[in-house]
N, C-alpha and C positions, 0 to 999 in steps of 0.2 A: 504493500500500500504506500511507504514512504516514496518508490519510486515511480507511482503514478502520482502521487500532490507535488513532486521535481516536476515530472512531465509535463503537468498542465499550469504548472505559478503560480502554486498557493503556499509553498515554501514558508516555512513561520506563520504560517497559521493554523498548520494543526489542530491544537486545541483549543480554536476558535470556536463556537458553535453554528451553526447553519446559520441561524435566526441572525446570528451579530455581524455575519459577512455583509458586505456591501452588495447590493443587485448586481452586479456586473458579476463579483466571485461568486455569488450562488452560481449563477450562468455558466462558470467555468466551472464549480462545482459538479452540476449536471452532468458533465463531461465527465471529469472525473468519474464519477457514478457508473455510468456506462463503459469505462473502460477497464471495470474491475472483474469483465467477466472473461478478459480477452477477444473483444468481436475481432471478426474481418473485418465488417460494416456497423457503421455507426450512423441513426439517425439525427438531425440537430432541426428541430422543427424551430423556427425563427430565432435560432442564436443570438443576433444584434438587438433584436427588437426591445427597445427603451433602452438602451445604451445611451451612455454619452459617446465622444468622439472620441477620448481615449480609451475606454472600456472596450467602441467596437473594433477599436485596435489590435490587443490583446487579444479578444477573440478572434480576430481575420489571422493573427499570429500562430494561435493555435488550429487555425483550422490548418492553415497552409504545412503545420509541422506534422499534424495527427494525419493527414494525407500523403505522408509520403510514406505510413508503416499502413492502411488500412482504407479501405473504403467509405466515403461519406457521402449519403444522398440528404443533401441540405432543401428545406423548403424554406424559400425566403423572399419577402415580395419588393424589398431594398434592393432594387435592377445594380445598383453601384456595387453589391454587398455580394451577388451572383456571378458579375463579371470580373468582381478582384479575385473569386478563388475557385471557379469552377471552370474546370476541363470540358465539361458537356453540360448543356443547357437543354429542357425539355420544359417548354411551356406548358400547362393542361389549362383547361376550361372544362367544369363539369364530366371530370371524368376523361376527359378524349385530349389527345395530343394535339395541339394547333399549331406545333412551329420545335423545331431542332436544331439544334447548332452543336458544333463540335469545333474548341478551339487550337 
C-alpha cells in the first residue's frame, strides 16, 4: 500500500483521514483505491471535475503516469481534459458512437 500512496502523491498523508483531505486528494484518493486491486484497466468517471487548475494538474499528471503501466477509459466532458491525455477519442450520444478519433 505505501507504494501505491508514492505512486499516486499523497506521500505524508497517510494518516490523514478521507474526510480531512482536500477534494482534489480525495480525487487522487479514488485512484489510489482502484489500484489496490492491481487492474489492467482502470475507470476514472470525470477525474477533473470541480478541480481547480492546479488540482486538474496533478490529476492530468497522474493520468499521463498511470497510462503508461495500464489501461484507462476516462469519461470526461472537459474537451481540453480528453485531448491533453487520450490516445483514442470515442464520442457517444445515447448509447451509439457519433465520431472517432485516434491520435
Amino acid at each position: 500500500m505505501p507504494a501505491i500512496v508514492e505512486r499516486v502523491g499523497l506521500s505524508g498523508k497517510e494518516d490523514v483521514r478521507a474526510k480531512d483531505l482536500s477534494y482534489g486528494d480525495n480525487k487522487i484518493l479514488d485512484a489510489a483505491i482502484a489500484l489496490t486491486s492491481d487492474p489492467q484497466v482502470i475507470l476514472l468517471d470525470e477525474p477533473t471535475s470541480g478541480l481547480a487548475m492546479r488540482e486538474t494538474g496533478r490529476m492530468l499528471d497522474l493520468i499521463h503516469k498511470l497510462s503508461e503501466q495500464l489501461t484507462i477509459l476516462l469519461v470526461e466532458h472537459d474537451m481540453n481534459v480528453v485531448f491533453s491525455v487520450s490516445r483514442r477519442i470515442i464520442v457517444m450520444e445515447q448509447g451509439k458512437i457519433i465520431a472517432e478519433a485516434c491520435r
